[in-house]
C-alpha positions in Angstrom: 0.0 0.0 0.0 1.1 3.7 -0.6 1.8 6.0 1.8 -0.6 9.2 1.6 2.9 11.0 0.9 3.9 9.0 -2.1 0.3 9.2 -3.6 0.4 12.7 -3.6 3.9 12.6 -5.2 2.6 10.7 -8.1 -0.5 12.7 -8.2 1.9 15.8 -9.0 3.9 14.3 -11.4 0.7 14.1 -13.2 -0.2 17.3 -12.7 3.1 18.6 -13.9 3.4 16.1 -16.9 -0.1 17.7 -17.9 0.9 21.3 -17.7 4.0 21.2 -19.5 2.2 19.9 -22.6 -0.4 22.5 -22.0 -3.1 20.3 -21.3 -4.0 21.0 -17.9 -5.6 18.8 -15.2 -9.5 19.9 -15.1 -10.3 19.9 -11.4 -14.1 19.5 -11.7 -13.5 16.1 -13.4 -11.2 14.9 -10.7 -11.5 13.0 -7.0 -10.9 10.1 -5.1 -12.4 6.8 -4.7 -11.7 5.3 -1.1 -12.3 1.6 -1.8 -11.6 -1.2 1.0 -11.9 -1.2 4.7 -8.6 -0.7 5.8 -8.1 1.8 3.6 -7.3 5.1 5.3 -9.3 8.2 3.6 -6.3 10.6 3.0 -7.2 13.6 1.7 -5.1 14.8 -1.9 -4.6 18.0 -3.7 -4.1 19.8 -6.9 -2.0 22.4 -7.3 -3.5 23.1 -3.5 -6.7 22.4 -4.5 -8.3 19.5 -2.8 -9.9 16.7 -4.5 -13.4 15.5 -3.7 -13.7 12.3 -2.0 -16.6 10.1 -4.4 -19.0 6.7 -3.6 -19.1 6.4 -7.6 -18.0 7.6 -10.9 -19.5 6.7 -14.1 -16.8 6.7 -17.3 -17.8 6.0 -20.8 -21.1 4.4 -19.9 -19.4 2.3 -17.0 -20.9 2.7 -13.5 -17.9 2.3 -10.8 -18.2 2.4 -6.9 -16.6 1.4 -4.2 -18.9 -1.6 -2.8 -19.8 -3.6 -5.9 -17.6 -4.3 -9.2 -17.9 -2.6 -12.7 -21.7 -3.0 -14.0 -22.2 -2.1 -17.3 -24.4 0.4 -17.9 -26.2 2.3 -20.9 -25.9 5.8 -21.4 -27.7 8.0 -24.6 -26.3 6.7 -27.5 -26.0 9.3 -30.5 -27.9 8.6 -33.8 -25.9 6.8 -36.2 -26.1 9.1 -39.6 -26.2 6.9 -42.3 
């Protein structure tokens, strides 16, 4: 397991990679899943910022939380222009 300290390094790393090609991090579109019962609920940052702590996020149509495994699930799908 990480410590809360090397996390956060990494985090920054990211953060730093991402700003010198001048696509920086979008902090509304950023947190952190605590998953696990031993696992401590540290709190991390950007740029001082601090992230949000989540129960869920949902990417590309894929519902993912913390107490149950990915579940596939549909979102709006665009028209198909033929």
């Amino acid at each position: 397991m990480n410590s809360r300290e090397t996390t956060q390094a990494e985090i920054d790393v990211v953060v730093l990679w991402s700003d010198e090609r001048l696509m920086p991090l979008s902090l509304g579109k950023c947190g952190v899943m605590h998953c696990g019962k031993n696992q401590p609920c540290y709190l991390y940052s950007i740029r001082g910022n601090p992230l949000p702590s989540m129960e869920s996020f949902k990417d590309l149509g894929v519902q993912r939380s913390c107490d149950d495994s990915y579940a596939a699930r549909r979102c709006h799908q665009a028209p198909v222009s033929s």
